[in-house]
C-alpha positions as CSV (number, residue, x, y, z in Angstrom):
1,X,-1.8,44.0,-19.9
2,X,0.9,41.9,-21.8
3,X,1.8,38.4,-19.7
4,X,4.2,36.0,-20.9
5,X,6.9,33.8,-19.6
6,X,10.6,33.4,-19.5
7,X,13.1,30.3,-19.3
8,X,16.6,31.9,-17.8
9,X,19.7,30.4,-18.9
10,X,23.4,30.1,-17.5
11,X,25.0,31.4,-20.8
12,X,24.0,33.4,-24.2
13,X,25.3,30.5,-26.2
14,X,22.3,28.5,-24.5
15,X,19.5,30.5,-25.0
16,X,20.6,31.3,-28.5
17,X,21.2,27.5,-28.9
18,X,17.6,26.6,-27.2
19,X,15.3,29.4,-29.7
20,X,16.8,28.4,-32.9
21,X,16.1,24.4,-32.4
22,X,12.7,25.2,-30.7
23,X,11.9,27.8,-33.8
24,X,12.8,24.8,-36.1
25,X,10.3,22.6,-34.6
26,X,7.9,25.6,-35.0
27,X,7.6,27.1,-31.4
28,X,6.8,30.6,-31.2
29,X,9.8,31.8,-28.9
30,X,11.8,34.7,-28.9
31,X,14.7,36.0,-27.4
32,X,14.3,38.8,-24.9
33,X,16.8,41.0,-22.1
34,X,16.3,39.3,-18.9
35,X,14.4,42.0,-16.8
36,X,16.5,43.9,-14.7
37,X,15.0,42.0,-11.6
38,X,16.2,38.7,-12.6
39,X,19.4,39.1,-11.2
40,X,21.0,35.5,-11.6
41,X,21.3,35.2,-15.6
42,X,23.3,35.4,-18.7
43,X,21.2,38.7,-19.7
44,X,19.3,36.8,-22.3
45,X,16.0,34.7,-21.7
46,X,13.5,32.9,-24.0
47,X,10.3,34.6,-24.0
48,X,7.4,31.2,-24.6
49,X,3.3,31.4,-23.8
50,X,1.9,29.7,-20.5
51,X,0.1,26.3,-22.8
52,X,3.7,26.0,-24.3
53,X,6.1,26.0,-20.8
54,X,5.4,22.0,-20.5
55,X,6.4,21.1,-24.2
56,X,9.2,23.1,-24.4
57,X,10.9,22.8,-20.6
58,X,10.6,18.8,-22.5
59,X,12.8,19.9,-25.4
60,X,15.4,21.8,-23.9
61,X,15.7,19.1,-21.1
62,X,16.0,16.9,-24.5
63,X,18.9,19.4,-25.8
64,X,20.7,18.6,-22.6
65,X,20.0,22.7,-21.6
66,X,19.8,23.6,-18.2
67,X,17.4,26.3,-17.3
68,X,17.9,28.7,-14.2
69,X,15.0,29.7,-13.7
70,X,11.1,30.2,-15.5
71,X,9.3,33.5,-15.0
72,X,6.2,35.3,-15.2
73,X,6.2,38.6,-16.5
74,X,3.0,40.8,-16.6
75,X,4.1,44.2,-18.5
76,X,1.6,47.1,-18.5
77,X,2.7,50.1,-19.9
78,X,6.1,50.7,-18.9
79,X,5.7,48.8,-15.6
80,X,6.8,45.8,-15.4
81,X,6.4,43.1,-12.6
82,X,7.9,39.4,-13.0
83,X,7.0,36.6,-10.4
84,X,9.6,33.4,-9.7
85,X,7.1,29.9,-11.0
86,X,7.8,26.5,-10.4
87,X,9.2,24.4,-13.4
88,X,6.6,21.9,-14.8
């Protein structure tokens, strides 16, 4: 089973804007569809490991970035289920 998490943004131009600075700093992040049952989104999320969610929700609050919302996503297969988590 694959698990990972997800930041949500309002707009593309955010999570575009959020990766590229965090990949800079030498975060592994990536950019990923939000899953179809996020339905409040821009379609794009940032895809980031659990130890990482603390430092980077502290950078992109630093960028002035607002995130919607911060996911966890347990893929197996092609079944996917994603749970709503509380922002650190």
């Amino acid at each position: 089973m694959d698990v990972f998490y997800i930041f949500t943004f309002d707009s593309t131009q955010q999570a575009m804007r959020c990766e590229k600075e965090l990949k800079a700093e030498g975060f592994t992040v990536r950019i990923i569809p939000t899953p179809r049952e996020i339905t409040a989104s821009c379609g794009l999320s940032l895809r980031f490991e659990k130890q990482d969610q603390a430092v980077i929700q502290q950078k992109v609050d630093e960028q002035g970035l607002e995130i919607l919302g911060v996911y966890r996503v347990e893929k197996e297969g092609l079944k996917k289920k994603v749970f709503p988590v509380e922002k650190e």
